[in-house]
C-alpha positions as CSV (number, residue, x, y, z in Angstrom):
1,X,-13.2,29.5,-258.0
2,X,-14.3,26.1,-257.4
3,X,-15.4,23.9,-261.0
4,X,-18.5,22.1,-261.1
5,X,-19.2,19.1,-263.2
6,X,-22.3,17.4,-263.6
7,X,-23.2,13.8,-264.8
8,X,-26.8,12.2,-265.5
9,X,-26.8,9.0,-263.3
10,X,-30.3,7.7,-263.5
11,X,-34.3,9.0,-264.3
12,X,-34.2,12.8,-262.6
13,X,-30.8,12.1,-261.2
14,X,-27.6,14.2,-261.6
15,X,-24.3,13.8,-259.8
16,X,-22.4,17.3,-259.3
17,X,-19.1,17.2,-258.9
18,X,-17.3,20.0,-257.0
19,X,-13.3,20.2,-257.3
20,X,-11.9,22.8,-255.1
21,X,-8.2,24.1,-255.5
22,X,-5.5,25.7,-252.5
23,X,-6.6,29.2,-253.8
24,X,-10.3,28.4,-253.5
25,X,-10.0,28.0,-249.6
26,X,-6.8,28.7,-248.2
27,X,-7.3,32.7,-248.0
28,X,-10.2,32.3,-246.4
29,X,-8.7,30.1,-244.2
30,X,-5.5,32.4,-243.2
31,X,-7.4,35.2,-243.1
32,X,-10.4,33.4,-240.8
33,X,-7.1,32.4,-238.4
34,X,-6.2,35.8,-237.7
35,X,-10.1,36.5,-236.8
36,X,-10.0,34.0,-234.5
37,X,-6.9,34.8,-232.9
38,X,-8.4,38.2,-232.0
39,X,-11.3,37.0,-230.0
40,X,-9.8,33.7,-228.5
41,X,-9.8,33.3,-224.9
42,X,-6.5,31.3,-224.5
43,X,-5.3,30.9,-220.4
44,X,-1.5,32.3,-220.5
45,X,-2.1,35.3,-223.5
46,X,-4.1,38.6,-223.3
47,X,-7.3,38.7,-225.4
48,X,-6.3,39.6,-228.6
49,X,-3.0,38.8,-228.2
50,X,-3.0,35.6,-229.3
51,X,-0.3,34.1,-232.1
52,X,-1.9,33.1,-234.9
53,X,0.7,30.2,-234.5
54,X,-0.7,29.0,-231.3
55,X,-4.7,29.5,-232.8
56,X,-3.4,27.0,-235.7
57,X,-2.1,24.3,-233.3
58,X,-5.1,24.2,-231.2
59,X,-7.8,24.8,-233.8
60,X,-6.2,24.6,-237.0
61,X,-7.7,21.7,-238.4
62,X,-11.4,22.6,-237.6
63,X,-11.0,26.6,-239.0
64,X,-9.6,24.5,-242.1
65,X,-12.2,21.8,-242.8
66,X,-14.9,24.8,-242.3
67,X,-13.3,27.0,-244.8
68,X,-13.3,24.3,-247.6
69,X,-16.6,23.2,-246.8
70,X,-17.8,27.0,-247.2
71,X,-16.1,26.8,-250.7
72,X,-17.6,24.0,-251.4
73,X,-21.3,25.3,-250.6
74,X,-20.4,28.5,-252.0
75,X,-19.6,26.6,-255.8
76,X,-22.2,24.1,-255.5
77,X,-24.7,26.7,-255.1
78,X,-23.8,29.0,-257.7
79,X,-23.8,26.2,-260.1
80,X,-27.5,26.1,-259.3
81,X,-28.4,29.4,-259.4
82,X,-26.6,30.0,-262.9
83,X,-28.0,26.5,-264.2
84,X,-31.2,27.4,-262.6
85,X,-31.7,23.8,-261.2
86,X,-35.1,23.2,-260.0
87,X,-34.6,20.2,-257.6
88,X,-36.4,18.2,-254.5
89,X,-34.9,19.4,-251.1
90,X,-31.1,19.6,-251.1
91,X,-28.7,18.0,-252.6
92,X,-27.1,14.5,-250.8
93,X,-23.4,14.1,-250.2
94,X,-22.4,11.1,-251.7
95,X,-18.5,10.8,-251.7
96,X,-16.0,12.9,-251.0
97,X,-12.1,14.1,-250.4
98,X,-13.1,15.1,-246.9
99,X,-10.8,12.4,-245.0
100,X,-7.8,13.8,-247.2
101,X,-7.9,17.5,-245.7
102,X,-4.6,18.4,-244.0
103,X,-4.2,22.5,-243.6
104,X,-0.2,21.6,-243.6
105,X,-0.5,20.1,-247.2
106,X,-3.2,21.9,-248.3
107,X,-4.3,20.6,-252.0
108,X,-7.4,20.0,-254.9
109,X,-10.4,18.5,-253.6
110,X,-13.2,17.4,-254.8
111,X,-16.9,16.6,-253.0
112,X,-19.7,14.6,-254.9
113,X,-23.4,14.8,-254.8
114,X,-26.7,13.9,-256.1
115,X,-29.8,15.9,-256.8
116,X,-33.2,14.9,-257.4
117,X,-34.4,17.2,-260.2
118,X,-38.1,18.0,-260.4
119,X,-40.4,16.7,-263.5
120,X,-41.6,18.5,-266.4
121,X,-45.2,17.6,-266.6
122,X,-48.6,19.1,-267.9
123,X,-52.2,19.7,-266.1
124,X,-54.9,18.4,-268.6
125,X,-56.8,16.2,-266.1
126,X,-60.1,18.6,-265.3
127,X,-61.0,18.6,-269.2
128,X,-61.3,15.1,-269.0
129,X,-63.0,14.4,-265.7
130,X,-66.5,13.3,-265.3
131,X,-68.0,14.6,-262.2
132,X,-71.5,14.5,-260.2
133,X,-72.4,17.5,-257.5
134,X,-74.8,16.2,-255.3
135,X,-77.8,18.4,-253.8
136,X,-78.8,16.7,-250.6
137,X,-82.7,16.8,-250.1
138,X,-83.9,18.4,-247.2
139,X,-86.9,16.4,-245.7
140,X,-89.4,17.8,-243.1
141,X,-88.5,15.2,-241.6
142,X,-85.1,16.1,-240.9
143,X,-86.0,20.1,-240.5
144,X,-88.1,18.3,-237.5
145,X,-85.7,16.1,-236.0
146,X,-83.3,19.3,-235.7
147,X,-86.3,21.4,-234.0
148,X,-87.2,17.6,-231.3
149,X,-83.2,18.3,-230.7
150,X,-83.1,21.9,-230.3
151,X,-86.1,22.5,-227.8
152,X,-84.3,19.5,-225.9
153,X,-80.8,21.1,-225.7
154,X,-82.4,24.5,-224.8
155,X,-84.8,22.5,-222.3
156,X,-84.2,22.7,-218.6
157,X,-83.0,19.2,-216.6
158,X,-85.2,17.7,-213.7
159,X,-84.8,15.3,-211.4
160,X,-87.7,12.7,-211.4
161,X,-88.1,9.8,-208.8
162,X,-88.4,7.1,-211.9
163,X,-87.7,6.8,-215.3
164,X,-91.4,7.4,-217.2
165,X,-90.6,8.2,-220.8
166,X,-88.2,7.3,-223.7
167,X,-87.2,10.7,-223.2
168,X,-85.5,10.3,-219.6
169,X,-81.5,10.7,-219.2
170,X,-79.7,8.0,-217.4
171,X,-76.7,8.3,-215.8
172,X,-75.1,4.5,-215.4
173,X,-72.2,2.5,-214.9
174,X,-71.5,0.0,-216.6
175,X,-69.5,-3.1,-214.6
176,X,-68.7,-6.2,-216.8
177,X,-70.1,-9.5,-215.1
178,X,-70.2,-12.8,-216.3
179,X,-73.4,-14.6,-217.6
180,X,-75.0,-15.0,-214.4
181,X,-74.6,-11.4,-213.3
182,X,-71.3,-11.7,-210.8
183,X,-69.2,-8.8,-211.4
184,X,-65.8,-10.3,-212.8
185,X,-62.7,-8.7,-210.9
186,X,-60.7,-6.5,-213.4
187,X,-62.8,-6.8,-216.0
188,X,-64.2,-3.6,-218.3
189,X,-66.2,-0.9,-216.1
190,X,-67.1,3.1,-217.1
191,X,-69.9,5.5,-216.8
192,X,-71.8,6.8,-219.5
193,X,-74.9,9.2,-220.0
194,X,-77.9,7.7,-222.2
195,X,-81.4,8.4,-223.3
196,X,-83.7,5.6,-222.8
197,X,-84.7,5.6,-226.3
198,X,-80.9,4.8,-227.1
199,X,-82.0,1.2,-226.0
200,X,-83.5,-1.7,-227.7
201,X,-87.6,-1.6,-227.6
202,X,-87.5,-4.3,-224.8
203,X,-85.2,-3.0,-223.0
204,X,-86.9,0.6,-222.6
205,X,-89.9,-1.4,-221.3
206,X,-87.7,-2.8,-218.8
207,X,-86.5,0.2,-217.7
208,X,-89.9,1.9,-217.0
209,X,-90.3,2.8,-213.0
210,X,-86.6,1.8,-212.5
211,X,-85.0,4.7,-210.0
212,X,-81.8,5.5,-208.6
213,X,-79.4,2.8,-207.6
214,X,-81.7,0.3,-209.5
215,X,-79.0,-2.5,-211.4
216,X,-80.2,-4.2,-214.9
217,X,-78.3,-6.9,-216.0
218,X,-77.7,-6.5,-219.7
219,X,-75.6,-8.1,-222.4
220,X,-74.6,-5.3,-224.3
221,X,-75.6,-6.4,-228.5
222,X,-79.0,-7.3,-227.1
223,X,-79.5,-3.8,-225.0
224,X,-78.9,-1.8,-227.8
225,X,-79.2,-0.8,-231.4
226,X,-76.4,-1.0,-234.0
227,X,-75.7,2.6,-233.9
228,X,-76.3,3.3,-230.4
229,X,-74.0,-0.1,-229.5
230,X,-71.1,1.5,-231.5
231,X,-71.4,4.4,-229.4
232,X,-71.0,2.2,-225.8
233,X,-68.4,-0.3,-227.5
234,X,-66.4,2.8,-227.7
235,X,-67.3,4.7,-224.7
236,X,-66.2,1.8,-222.5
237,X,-62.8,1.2,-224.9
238,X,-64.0,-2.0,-226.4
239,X,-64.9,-1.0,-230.0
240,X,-62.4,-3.7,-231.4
241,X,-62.1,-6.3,-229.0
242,X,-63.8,-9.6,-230.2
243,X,-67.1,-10.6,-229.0
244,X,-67.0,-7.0,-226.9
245,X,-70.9,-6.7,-228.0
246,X,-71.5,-10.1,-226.1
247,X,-70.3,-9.1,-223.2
248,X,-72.6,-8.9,-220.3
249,X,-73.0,-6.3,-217.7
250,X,-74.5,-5.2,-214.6
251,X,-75.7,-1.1,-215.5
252,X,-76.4,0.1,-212.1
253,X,-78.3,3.8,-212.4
254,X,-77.1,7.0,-210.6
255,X,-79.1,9.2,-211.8
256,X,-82.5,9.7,-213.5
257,X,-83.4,13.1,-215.6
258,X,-85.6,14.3,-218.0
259,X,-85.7,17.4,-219.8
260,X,-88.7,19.6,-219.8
261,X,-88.9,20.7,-223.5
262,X,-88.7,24.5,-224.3
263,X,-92.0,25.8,-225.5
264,X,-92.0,27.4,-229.6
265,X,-92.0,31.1,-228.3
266,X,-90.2,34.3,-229.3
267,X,-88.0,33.6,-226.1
268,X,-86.9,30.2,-227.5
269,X,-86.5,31.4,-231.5
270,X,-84.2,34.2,-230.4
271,X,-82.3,32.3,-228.3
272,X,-81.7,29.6,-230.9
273,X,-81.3,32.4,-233.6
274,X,-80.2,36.1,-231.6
275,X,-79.6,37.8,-235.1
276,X,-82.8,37.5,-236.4
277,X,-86.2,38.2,-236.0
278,X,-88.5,35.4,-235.8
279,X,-92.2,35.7,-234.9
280,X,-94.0,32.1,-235.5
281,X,-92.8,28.6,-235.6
282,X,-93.5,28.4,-239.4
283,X,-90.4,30.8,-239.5
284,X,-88.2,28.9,-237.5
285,X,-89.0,25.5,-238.9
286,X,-87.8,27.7,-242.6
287,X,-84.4,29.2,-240.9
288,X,-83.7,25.8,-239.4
289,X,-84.0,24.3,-243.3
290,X,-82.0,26.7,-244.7
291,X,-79.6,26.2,-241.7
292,X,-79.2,22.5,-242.7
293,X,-79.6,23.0,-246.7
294,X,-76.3,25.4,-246.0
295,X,-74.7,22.7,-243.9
296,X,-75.4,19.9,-246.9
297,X,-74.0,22.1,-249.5
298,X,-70.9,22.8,-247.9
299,X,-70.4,18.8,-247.8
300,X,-71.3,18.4,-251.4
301,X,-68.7,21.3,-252.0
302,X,-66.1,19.5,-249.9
303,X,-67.1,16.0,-251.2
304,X,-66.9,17.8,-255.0
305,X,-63.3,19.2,-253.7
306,X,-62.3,15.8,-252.7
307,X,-63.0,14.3,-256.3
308,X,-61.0,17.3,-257.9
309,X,-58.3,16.3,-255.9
310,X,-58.1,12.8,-257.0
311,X,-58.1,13.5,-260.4
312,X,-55.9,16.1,-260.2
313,X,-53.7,13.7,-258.3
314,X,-54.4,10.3,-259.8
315,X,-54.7,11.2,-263.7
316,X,-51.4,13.7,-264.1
317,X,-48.6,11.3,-265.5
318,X,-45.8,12.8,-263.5
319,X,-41.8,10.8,-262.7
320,X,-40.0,11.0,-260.1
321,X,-36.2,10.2,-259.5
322,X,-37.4,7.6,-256.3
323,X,-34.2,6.3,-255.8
324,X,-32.7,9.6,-254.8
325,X,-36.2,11.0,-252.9
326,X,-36.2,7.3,-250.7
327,X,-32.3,8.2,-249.4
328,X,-33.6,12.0,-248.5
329,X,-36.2,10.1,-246.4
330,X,-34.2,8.2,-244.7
331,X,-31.3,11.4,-244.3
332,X,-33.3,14.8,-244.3
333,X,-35.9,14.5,-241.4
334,X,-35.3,15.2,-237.7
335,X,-34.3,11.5,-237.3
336,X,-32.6,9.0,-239.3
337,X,-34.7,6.2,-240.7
338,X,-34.5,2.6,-242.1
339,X,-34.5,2.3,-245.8
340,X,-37.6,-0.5,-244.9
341,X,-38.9,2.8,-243.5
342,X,-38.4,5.0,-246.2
343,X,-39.7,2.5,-248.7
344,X,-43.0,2.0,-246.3
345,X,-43.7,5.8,-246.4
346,X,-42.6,6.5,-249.7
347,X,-45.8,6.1,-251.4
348,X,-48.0,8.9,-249.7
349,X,-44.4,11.2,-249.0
350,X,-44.8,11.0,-253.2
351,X,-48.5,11.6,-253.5
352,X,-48.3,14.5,-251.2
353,X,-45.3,15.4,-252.9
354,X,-47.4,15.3,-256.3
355,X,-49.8,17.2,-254.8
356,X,-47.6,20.1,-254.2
357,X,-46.0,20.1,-257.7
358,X,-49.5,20.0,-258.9
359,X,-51.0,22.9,-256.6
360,X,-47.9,25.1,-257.2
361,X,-48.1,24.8,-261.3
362,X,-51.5,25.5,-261.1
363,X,-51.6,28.2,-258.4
364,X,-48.7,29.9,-260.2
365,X,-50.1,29.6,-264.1
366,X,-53.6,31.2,-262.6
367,X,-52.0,34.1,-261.1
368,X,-54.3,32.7,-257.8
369,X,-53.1,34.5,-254.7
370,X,-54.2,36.0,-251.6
371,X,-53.5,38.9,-249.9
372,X,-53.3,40.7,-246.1
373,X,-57.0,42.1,-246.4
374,X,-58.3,38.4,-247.3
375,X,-56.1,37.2,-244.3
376,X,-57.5,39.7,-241.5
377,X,-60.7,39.1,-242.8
378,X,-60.8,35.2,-242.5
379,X,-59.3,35.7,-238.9
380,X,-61.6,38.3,-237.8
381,X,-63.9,36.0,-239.0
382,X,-62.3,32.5,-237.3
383,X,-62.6,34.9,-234.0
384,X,-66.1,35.6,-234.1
385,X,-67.1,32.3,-235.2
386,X,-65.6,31.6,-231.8
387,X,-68.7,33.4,-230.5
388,X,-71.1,32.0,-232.3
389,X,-74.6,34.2,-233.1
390,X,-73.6,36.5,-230.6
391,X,-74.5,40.0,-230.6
392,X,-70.8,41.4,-230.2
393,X,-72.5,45.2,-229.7
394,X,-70.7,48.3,-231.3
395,X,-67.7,48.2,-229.7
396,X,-65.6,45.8,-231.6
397,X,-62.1,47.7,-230.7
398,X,-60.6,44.8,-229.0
399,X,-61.3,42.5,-231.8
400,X,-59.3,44.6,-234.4
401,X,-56.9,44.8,-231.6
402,X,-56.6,40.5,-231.6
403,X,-56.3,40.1,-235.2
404,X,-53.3,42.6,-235.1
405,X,-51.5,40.1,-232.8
406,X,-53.2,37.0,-234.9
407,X,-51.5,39.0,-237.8
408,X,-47.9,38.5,-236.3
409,X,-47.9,35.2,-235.7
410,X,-45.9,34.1,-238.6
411,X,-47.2,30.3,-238.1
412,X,-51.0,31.6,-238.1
413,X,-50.4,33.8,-240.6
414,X,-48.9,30.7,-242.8
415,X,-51.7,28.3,-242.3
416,X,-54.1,30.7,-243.0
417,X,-52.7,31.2,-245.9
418,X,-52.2,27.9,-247.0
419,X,-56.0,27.5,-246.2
420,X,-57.0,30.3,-248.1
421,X,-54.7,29.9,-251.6
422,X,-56.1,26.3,-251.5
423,X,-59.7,27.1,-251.3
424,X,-59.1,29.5,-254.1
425,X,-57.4,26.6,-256.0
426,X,-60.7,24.6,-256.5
427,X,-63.0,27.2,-256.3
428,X,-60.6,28.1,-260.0
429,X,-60.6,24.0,-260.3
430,X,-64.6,24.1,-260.1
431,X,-65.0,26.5,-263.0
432,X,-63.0,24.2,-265.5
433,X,-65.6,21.3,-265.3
434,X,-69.5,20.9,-266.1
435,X,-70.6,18.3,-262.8
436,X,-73.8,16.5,-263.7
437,X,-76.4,17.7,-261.2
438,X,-78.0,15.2,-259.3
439,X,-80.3,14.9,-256.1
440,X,-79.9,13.0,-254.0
441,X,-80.4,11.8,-249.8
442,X,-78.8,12.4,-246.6
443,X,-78.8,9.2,-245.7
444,X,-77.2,7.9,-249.9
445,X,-74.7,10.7,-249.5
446,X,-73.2,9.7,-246.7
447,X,-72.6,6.5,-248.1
448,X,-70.6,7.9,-250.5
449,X,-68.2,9.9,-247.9
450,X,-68.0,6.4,-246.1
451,X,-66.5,5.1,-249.6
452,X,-64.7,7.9,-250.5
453,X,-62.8,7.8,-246.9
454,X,-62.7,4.1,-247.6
455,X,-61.2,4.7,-251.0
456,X,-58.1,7.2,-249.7
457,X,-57.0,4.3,-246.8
């Protein structure tokens, strides 16, 4: 059987050695000859009639190197199984006797390579971590704001002569021109759908009793607000250029609108809400708060899940053998790379790599796992979040009958799992630390997700 010798050559580093002799290969090789000579298809001999002699001229040489190769394989992975290597991906052929195979003078050979072995490291971050969940406060203000934006979704779209309120929907096009208003020939042009209260105060006085086919000359940063000008910039594919905002325009209308709001009756509340049973607008102003005190918790939660992450991540002192992990990049994806390329990604390849060591440990220490009940259920649910408030009725066969074929998929099947044992991960994660509680806004919070986002580029 083939020897295996193994040789520390930097941090997390080993080179095996595997030596292979005649009798390690050669009758596997003899006897894979006469298996090939019974299936050959060879012009001038009967199948199966083949001479082994005449199968060794013409493919000798490849039956041989595959033969040691499998002996090879075969030793260097039962050195690993019986010295039960934990290591990063596989292991990379370094040097070898490979050039020296000759099936007429069959003799010892030997292959190298390197493996990147896996650290030994310990989980202790949470007990030191200092964390803040956040309980956005829900204003009337903003329980109001949803109910303005709710009777105008569910409202029904006119056609009026002129615009009248702030309220009306334009449909424009937008045709860059220079200062004077002459429309420049290639220059930036697109369509777009805006309320008049998108625009600047002087501007939606300007726009009062325009109709269809009306043109306004506009330079963009002085039409609209910060907010709403971010919105055009990028509509219109200039959100980076320089100066985009002092561009100037000629916005030609094609069409005026304006929603007729939908009146705070039954018909409107069960539309809006179809599973349950609201009477006054007192009750639908409270299911519309808890609505968005349920949508704000589940961004604290993620926000809280984000800061686990990071210390999980950024405070567990953990090696790695780099030297060895940079050549798998540049050998083990579906395309070669540079080793400028490999050093470029390296650094998030590692975190994410980190990540994974960490999750596993943790994962596997906790006993955390998940099983085909928890599955079908999330996907029946995914299914008839599809559907939204609907009332799906009794008959929910067919539904049963989708998540059995969702059930097959192995590449559904795998995400949702992945989804599902990492959500249980934090949910464990969130019971090892004591967050300070603290209110706060809507508008303060989302501050913070812009820095954290800021923080992870």
């Amino acid at each position: 059987m083939a020897t295996v010798t193994r040789e520390n050559v930097s941090l997390l580093t080993d080179k095996l050695s595997v030596k292979v002799s005649k009798e390690d290969y050669f009758p596997s090789f003899e006897k894979a000859l006469k298996q090939y000579a019974k299936v050959a298809n060879i012009p001038g001999f009967r199948k199966g009639m083949v001479p082994t002699g005449v199968v060794k001229k013409m493919h000798g040489p490849a039956i041989f190197a595959d033969e040691v190769i499998k002996s090879v394989e075969k030793g260097l992975s039962d050195f690993m199984v019986k010295e039960q290597l934990d290591i990063f991906a596989q292991p990379l052929p370094v040097d070898s006797d490979a050039s020296k195979m000759n099936m007429d003078t069959p003799d010892e050979y030997t292959f190298n390579f390197e493996i990147g072995l896996k650290p030994n490291f310990e989980v202790d971050a949470l007990k030191k971590s200092k964390l803040t969940r956040y309980k956005v406060t829900v204003t009337d203000e903003m329980v109001q704001n949803e109910l303005e934006r709710l009777v105008m979704r569910h409202g029904k779209m006119t056609e009026p002569e002129a615009v009248t309120s702030e309220d009306n929907v334009l449909n424009v096009k937008f045709e860059e021109t220079d200062k004077d208003g002459n429309v420049i020939e290639g220059g930036v042009s697109g369509e777009n759908s805006l309320l008049v209260k998108y625009f600047t105060k002087k501007y939606q006085k300007e726009l009062q009793g325009k109709k269809k086919d009306d043109v306004v000359n506009l330079q963009l940063k002085k039409a609209f607000e910060e907010k709403e000008l971010d919105w055009v910039l990028s509509d219109l594919k200039i959100k980076d250029v320089d100066g985009a905002d002092e561009k100037y325009f000629n916005m030609t209308i094609t069409k005026v609108g304006l929603v007729e709001k939908r009146e705070l009756n039954e018909e409107f509340f069960k539309e809006v809400y179809p599973l349950k049973e609201i009477k006054t607008a007192d009750e639908f102003k409270a299911a519309l708060k808890e609505e968005i005190e349920n949508h704000w918790a589940a961004q604290s939660r993620n926000h809280l899940h984000h800061e686990l992450y990071h210390v999980l991540v950024d405070d567990t002192k953990m090696e790695f053998p780099e030297t060895f992990l940079k050549k798998w990049l540049q050998t083990g994806g579906d395309k070669p790379k540079s080793a400028e390329e490999a050093e470029a990604e390296y650094p998030v390849f590692s975190n994410q790599l980190k990540w994974t060591l960490i999750s596993d440990k943790l994962i596997k220490e906790n006993n955390l796992e998940v099983n085909q009940e928890e599955l079908r259920n999330y996907m029946k649910q995914q299914v008839m979040g599809y559907f939204g408030q609907m009332n799906l009725g009794e008959n929910v066969e067919w539904l049963d009958s989708y998540v059995d074929r969702m059930m097959k998929d192995e590449q559904q099947v795998d995400s949702t799992y992945r989804r599902l044992i990492t959500e249980k991960l934090f949910n464990w994660a969130e019971t090892q630390i004591t967050p300070v509680e603290k209110e706060i806004s809507a508008e303060d919070f989302g501050k913070l997700q812009q820095e954290h986002e800021h923080h992870q580029h």
